[in-house]
C-alpha positions as a Markdown table, in Angstrom:
| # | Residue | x | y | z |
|---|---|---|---|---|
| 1 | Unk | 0.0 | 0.0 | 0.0 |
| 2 | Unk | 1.6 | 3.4 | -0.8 |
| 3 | Unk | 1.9 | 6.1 | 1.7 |
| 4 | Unk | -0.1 | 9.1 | 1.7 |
| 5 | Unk | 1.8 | 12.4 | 1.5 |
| 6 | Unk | 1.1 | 15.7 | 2.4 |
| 7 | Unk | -1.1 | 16.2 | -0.6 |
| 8 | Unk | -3.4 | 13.3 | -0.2 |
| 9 | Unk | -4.3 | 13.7 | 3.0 |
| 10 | Unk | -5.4 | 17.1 | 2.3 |
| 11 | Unk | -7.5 | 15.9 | -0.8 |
| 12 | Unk | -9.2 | 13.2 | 1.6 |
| 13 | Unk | -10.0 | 15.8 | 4.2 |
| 14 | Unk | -11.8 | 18.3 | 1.5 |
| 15 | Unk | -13.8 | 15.0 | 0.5 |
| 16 | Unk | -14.9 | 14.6 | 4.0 |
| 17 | Unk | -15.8 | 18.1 | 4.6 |
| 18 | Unk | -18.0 | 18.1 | 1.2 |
| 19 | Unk | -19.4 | 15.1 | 2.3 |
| 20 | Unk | -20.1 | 15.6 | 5.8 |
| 21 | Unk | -19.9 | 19.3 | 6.1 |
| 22 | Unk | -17.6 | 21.0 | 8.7 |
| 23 | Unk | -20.6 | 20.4 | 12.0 |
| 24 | Unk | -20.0 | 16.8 | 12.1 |
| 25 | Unk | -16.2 | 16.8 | 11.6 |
| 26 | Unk | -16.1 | 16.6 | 15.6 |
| 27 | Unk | -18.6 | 13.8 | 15.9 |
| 28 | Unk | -16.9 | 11.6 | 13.3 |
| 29 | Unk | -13.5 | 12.3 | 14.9 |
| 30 | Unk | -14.9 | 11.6 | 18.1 |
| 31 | Unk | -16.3 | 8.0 | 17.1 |
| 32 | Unk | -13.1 | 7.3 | 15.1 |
| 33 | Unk | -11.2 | 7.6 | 18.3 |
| 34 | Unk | -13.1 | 5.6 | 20.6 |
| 35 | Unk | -13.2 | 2.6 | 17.9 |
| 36 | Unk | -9.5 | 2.7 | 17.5 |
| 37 | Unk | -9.3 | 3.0 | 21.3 |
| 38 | Unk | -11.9 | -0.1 | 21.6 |
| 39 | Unk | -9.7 | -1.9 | 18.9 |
| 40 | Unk | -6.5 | -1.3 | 20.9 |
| 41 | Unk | -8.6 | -2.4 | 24.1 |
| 42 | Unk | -9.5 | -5.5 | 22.6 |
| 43 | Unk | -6.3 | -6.3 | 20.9 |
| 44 | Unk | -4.6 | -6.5 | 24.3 |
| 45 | Unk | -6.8 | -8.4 | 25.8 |
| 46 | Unk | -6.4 | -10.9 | 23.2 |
| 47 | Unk | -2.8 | -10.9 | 23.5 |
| 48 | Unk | -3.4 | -11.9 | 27.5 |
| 49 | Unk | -6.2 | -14.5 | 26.9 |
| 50 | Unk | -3.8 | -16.1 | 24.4 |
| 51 | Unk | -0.7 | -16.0 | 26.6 |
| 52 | Unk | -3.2 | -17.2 | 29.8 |
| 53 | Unk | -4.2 | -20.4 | 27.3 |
| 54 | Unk | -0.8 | -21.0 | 26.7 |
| 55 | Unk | 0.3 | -21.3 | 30.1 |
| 56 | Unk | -2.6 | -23.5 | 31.0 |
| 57 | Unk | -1.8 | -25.8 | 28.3 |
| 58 | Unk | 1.5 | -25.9 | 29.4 |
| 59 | Unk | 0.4 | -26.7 | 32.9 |
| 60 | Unk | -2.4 | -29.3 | 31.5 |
| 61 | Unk | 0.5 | -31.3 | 29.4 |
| 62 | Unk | 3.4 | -31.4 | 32.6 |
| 63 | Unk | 0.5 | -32.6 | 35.5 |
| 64 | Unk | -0.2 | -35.4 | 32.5 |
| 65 | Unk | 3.4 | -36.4 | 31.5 |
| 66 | Unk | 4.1 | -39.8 | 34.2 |
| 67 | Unk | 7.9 | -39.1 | 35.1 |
| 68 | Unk | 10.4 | -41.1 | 34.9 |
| 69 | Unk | 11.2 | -42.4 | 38.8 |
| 70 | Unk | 7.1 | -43.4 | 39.0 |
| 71 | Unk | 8.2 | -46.5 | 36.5 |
């Protein structure tokens, strides 16, 4: 994906002004913050359920392994 320069980002902004007009600029800024906050929210707590599984799993296949000095 290229990057946006300068340039574009200043087309894409008139586009959303002439679409949503310069009242609700605030509003849509405001919702697009709280989903990226929400996404980053979620994200993380991904990351922990994953890592929590992990170490259960780990736990779950040691407590089943028989050692060697119960033979």
């Amino acid at each position: 994906m290229p990057n946006l320069g300068p340039t574009e980002l200043i087309i894409i902004l008139v586009i959303v002004i002439i679409i949503f007009g310069v009242g609700k600029l605030p509003e849509i800024g405001g919702a697009l913050g709280k989903g990226i906050r929400e996404f980053k929210t979620a994200s993380k707590d991904g990351d922990k359920t994953d890592e929590d599984e992990d170490e259960a799993g780990a736990d779950e296949a040691a407590a089943e392994e028989p050692s060697d000095n119960e033979a």
